[in-house]
C-alpha positions as CSV (number, residue, x, y, z in Angstrom):
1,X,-5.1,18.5,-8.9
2,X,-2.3,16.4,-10.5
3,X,-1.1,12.9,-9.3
4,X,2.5,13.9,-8.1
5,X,4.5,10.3,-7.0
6,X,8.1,10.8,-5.8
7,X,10.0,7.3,-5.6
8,X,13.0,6.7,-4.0
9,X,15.2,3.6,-5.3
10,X,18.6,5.5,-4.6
11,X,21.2,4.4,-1.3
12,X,20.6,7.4,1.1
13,X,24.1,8.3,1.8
14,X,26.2,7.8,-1.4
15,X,24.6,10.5,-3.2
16,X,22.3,13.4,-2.8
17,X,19.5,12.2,-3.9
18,X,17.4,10.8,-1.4
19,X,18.0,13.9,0.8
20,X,17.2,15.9,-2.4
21,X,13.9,13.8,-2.9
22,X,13.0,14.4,0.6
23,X,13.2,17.9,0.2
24,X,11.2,17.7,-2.5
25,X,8.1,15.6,-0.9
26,X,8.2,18.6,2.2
27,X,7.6,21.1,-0.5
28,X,5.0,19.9,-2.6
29,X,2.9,18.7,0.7
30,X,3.5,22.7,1.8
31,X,1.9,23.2,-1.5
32,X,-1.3,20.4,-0.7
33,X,-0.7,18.5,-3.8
34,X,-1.6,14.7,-3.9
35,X,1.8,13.4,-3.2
36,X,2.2,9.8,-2.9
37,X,5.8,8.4,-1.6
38,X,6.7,5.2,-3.1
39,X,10.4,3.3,-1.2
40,X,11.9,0.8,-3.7
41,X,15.1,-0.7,-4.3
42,X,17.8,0.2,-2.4
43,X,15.8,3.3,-1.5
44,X,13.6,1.5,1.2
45,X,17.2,2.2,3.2
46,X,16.3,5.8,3.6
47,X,13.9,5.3,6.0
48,X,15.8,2.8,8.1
49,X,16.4,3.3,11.2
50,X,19.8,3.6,13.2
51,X,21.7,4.0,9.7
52,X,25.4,4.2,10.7
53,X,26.7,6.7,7.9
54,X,29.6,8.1,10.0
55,X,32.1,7.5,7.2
56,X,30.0,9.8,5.0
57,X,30.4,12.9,6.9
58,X,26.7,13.0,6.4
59,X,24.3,13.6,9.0
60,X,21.1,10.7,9.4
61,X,18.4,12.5,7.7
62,X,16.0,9.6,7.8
63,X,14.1,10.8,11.2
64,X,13.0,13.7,8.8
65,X,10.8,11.4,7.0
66,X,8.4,12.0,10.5
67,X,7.7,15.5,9.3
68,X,5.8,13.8,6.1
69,X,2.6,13.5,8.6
70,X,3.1,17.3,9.5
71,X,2.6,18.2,6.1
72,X,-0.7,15.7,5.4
73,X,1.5,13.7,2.9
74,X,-0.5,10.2,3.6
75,X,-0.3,8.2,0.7
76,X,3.3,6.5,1.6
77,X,4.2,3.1,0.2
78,X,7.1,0.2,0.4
79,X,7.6,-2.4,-1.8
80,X,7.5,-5.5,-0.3
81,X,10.4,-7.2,-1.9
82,X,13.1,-4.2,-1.7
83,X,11.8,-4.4,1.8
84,X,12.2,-8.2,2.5
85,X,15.3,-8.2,0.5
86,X,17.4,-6.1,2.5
87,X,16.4,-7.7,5.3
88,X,13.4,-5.2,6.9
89,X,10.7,-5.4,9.0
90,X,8.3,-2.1,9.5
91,X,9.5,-2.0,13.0
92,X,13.3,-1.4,11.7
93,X,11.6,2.0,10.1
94,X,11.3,5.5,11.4
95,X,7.8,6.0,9.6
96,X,5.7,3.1,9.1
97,X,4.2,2.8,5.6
98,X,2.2,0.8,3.6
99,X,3.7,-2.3,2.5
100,X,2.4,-3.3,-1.2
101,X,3.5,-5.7,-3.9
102,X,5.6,-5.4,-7.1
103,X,2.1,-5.6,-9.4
104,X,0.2,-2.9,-7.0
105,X,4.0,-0.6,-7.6
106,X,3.0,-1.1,-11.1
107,X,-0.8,-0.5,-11.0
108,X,0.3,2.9,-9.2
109,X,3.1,4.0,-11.1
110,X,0.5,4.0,-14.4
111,X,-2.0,6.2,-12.2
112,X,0.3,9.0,-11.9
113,X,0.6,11.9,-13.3
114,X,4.3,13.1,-13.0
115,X,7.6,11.4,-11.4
116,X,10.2,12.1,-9.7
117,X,13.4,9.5,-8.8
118,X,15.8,9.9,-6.3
């Protein structure tokens, strides 16, 4: 079975791409590949919760992220720094998961098989 790691760096709501990367994760879990989730950069906001993205038009897709334990996808990371940066705790989350360094995001990212950035 191939390493599959999606990583989201992107700001959910001013593009498509972290709903498109979520989208992606729920499939390939359907699929029981070995997904691992890695939140970086500006993409740890995706999984904040109480984003106010009224002026998008866009509805708040974060809660989605719950379904990732519905579809056995376990192996679900945050880099400490993005985290810290943008001024997040776990408890400001709507998953919870597991909070590693910039040389473990590193370490990881060599491990895997095939990307996928959103």
């Amino acid at each position: 079975m191939a390493k599959l790691m999606v990583v989201f760096r992107t700001s959910p709501y001013g593009t498509i791409y972290s709903f498109e990367g979520l989208e992606n994760v729920l499939i390939m879990g359907a699929y029981d590949q070995d997904v691992s989730v890695l939140f970086i950069d500006d993409g740890v906001l995706a999984i904040k919760k109480g984003m106010d993205n009224s002026s998008t038009g866009i509805k708040d897709f974060s809660p989605t992220f719950r379904a990732l334990e519905a579809y056995d996808i376990e192996k679900i990371f945050i880099d400490r720094t993005s985290m810290e940066s943008r001024g997040l705790k776990l408890e400001d989350l709507v998953i919870e998961p597991e909070i590693i360094e910039a040389d473990a995001v590193e370490k990881m990212m060599e491990e895997q098989k095939n990307f996928f950035m959103f």
